[in-house]
VONU-36281 format. One record per residue (C-alpha): x, y, z; residue in three letters. Coordinates in Angstrom, 3 decimals. Layout:
# residues N
{atom {X; Y; Z}; ALA}
...
//
This chain:
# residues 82
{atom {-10.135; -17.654; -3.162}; UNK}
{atom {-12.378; -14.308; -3.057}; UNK}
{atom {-10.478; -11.167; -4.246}; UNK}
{atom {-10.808; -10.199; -0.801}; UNK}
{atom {-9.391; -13.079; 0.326}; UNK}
{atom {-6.150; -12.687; -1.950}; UNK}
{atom {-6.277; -9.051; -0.989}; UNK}
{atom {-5.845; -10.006; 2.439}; UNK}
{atom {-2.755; -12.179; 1.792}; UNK}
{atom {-1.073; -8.942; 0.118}; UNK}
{atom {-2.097; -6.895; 3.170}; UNK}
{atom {0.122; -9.173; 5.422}; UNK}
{atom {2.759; -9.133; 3.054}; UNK}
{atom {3.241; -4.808; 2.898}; UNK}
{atom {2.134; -4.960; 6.940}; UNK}
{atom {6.029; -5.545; 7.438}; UNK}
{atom {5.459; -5.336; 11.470}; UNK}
{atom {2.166; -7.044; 11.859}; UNK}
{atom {0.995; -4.078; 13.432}; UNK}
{atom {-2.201; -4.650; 11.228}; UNK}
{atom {-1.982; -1.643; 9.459}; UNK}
{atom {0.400; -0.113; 6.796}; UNK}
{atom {1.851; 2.927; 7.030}; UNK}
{atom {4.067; 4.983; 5.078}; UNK}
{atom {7.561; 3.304; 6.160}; UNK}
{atom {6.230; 0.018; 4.836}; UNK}
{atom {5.281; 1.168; 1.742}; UNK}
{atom {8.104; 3.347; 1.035}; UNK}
{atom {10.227; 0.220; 1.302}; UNK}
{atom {7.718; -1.952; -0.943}; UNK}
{atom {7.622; 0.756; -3.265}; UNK}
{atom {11.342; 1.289; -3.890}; UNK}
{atom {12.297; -2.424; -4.275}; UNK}
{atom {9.287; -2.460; -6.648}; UNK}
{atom {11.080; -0.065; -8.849}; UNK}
{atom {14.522; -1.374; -8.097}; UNK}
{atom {13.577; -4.912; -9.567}; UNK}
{atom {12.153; -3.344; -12.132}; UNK}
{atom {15.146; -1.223; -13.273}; UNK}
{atom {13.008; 2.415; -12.363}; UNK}
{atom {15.190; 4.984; -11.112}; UNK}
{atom {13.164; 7.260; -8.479}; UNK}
{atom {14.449; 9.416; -6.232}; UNK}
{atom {13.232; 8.438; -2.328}; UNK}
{atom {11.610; 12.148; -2.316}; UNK}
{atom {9.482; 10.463; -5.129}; UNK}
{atom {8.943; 7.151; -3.241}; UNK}
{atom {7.839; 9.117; -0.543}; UNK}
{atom {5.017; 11.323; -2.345}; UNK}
{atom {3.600; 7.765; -4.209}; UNK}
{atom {3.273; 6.542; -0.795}; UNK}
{atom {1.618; 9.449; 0.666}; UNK}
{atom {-0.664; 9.469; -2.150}; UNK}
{atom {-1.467; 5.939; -1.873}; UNK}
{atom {-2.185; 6.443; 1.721}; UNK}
{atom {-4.131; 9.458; 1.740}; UNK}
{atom {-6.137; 7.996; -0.886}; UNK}
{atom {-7.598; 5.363; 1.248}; UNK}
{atom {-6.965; 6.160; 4.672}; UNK}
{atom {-10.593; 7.251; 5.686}; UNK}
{atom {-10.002; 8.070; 9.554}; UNK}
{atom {-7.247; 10.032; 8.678}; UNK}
{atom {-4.174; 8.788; 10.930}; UNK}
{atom {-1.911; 8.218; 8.387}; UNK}
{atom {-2.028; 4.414; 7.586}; UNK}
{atom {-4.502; 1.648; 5.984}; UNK}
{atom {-6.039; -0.709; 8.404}; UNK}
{atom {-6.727; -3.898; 6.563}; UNK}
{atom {-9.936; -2.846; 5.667}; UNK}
{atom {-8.987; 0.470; 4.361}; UNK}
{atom {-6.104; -1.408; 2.287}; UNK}
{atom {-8.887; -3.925; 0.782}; UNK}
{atom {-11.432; -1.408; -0.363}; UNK}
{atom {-8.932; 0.781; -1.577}; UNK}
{atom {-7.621; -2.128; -3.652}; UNK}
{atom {-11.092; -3.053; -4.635}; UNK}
{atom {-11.645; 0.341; -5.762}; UNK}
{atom {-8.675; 0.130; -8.067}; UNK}
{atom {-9.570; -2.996; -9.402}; UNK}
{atom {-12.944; -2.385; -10.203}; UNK}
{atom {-11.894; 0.815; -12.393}; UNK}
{atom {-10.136; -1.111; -14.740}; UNK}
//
């Protein structure tokens, strides 16, 4: 399986509502169990500004979400700086 591939599968999985995009709901949600299971306390004005950052990062037409492409380059991006 091609990163892209596997990147895919975790699009579907934060695209909550199939909508085929993510938006900041979704990852607000994502991001807070995140921390929960791993014992991080942050406060949901915190949640809120990772996921706005995350999303503004990649969000290249500028309405607020990641299309599945956005989401995959964006993930990419991150991946490839490391």
């Amino acid at each position: 399986m091609s990163d892209a591939e596997a990147l895919g599968e975790v699009f579907a999985f934060f695209d909550a509502d199939g909508s085929g995009q993510v938006d900041r709901s979704e990852l607000e949600k994502i991001i807070a169990k995140a921390a929960e299971e791993d014992g991080i306390a942050i406060k949901p004005d915190e949640v809120a500004e990772v996921a706005k950052l995350f999303i503004d990062s990649g969000d290249d037409n500028n309405d607020g979400k990641l299309s599945k492409a956005e989401f995959i380059r964006l993930m990419q991006e991150f991946i490839n700086s490391k």
